[in-house]
C-alpha positions as CSV (number, residue, x, y, z in Angstrom):
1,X,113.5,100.7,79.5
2,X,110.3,101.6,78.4
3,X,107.2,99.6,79.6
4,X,104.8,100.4,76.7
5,X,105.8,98.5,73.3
6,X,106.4,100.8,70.2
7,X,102.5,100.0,69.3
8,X,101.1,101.1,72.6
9,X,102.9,104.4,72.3
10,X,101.6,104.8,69.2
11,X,98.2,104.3,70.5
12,X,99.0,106.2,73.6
13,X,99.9,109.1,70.5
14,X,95.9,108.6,69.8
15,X,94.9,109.0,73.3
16,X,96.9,112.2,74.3
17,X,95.2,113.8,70.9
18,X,91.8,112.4,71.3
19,X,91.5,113.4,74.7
20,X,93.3,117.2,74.3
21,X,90.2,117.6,71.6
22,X,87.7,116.4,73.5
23,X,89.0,118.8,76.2
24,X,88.9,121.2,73.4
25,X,92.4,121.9,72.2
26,X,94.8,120.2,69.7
27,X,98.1,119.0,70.8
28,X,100.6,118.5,68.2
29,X,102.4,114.9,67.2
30,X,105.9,116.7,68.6
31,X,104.4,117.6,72.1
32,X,102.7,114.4,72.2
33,X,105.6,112.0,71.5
34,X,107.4,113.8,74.1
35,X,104.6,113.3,76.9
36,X,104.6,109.2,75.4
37,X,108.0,109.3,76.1
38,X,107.6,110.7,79.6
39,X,104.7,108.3,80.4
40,X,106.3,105.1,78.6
41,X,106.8,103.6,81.9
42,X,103.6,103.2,83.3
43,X,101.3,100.3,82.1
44,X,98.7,101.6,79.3
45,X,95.5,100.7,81.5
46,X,96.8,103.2,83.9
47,X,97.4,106.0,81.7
48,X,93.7,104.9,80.1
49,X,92.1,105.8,83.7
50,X,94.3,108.5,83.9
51,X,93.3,110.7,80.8
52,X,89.5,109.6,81.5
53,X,90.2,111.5,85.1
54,X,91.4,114.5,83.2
55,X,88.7,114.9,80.7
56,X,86.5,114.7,83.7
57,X,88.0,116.6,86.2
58,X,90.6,119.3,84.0
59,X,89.5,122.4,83.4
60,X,91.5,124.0,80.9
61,X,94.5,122.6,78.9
62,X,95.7,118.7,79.4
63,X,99.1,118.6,80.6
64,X,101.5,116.3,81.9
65,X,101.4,117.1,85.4
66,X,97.5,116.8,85.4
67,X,97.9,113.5,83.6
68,X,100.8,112.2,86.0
69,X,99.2,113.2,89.0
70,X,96.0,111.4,88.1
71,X,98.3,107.8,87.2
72,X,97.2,105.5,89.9
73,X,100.9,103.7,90.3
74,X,100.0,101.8,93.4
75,X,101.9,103.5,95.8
76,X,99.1,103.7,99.2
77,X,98.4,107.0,100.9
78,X,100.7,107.7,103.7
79,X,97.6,107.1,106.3
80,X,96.9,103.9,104.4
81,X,100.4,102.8,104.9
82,X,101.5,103.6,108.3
83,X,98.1,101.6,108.9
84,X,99.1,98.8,106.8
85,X,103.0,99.0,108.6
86,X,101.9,99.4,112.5
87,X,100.4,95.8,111.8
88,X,104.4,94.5,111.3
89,X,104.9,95.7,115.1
90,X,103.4,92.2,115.2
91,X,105.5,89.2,114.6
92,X,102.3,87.1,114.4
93,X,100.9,89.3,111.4
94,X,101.8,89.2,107.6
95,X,101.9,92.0,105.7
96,X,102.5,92.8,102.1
97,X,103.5,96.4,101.6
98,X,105.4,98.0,99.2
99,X,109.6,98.6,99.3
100,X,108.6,102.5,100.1
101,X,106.2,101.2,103.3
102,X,108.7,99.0,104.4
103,X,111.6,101.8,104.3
104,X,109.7,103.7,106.2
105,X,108.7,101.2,108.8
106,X,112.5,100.4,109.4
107,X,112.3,104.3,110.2
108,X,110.2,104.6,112.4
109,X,110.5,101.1,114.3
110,X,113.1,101.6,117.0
111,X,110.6,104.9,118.5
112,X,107.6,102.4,117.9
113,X,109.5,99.9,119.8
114,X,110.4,102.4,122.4
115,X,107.1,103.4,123.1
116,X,106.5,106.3,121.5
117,X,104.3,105.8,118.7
118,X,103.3,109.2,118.0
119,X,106.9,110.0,117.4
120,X,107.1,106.6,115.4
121,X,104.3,107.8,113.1
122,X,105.5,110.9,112.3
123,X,108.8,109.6,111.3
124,X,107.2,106.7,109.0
125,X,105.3,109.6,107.5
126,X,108.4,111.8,106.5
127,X,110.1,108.8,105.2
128,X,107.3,107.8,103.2
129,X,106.2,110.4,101.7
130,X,110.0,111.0,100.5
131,X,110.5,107.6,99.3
132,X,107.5,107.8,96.8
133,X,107.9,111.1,95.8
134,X,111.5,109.7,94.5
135,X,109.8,106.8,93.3
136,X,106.8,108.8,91.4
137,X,110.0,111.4,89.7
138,X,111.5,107.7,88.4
139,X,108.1,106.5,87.2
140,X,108.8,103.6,89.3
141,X,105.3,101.7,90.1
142,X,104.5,100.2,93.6
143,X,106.3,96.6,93.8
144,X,104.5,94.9,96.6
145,X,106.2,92.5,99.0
146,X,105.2,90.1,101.9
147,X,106.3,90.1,105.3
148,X,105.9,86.7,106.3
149,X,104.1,86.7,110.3
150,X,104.7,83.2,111.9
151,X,100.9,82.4,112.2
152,X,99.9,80.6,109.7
153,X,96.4,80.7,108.8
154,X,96.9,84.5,108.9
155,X,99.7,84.5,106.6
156,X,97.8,82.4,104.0
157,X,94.5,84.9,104.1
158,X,97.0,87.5,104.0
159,X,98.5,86.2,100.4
160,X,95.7,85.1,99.0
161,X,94.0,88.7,99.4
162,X,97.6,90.3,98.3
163,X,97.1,87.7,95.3
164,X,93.0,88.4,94.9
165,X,94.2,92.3,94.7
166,X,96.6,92.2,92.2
167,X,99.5,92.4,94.5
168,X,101.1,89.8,94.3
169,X,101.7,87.2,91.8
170,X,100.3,83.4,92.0
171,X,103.6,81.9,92.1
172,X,105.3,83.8,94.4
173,X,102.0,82.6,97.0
174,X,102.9,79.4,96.9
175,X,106.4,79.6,97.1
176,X,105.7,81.2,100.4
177,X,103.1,78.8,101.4
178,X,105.2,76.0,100.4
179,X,108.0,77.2,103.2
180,X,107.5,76.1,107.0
181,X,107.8,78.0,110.0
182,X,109.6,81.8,109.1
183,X,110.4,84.4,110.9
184,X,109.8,88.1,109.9
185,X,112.5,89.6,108.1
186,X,114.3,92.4,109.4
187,X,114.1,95.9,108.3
188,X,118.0,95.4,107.1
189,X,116.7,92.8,104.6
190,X,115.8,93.5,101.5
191,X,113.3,90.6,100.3
């Protein structure tokens, strides 16, 4: 199901063409509805950032790769994840992550936990970049979720940034914050 309503495909219609002639071609209504139909699941601010990157930075003809490959969907880099995941090694520490970091992280645990964390990266790595290149070919966003450490204090800065970000959503905060003690939940788990 589409994430755009029929109006912001119609204005995402007015985008595709303004910014193909401001790149200096004309893209016709047929070509256009079908790259609305292939962008309808990503939120319209995104694909707003996205064509401004392309008249910026395309040379030559907009097309749907370019525009695609310029969506920011919220899925980290794989540094920026195995960073964010070697934190969870940590049963102290909360993390939020996304379902693709924490996939990996299950992969790569039992060598991180054996002691070979080199080996442990470059599994998480493989995984990852997999699991969002599957995710990116379904349109599917990053879905953030938390982690829950046992300390505390460190879970609730850890929310409330994930919340400050964008990450994560108010309510789902404070239903965390409302629980007592927790554990981490195992890679098995699917919170």
């Amino acid at each position: 199901r589409p994430m755009l309503t029929d109006a912001e495909q119609d204005q995402l219609v007015d985008m595709l063409a303004s910014t193909a002639e401001v790149m200096g071609e004309k893209i016709s209504s047929n070509a256009a509805t079908y790259m609305v139909l292939d962008l309808a699941n990503y939120a319209l601010p995104a694909l707003a950032r996205a064509l401004t990157a392309c008249r910026r930075e395309v040379k030559g003809r907009l097309s749907l790769a370019a525009i695609i490959e310029r969506i920011d969907d919220g899925h980290p880099a794989p540094n920026e994840a195995w960073a964010l995941a070697i934190r969870a090694a940590d049963e102290a520490v909360t993390v939020v992550w996304t379902e693709q970091t924490r996939d990996a992280w299950c992969a790569a645990l039992p060598l991180v936990e054996a002691g070979d964390s080199i080996a442990g990266r470059q599994a998480f790595l493989e995984v990852y970049v997999r699991l969002v290149k599957e995710a990116r070919a379904e349109s599917r966003c990053a879905v953030y979720h938390p982690s829950l450490g046992f300390d505390a204090a460190g879970r609730d800065a850890a929310l409330r940034l994930a919340v400050a970000s964008g990450r994560l959503e108010h309510h789902q905060v404070a239903e965390h914050l409302a629980i007592g003690k927790i554990g981490r939940a195992s890679c098995r788990e699917r919170v």
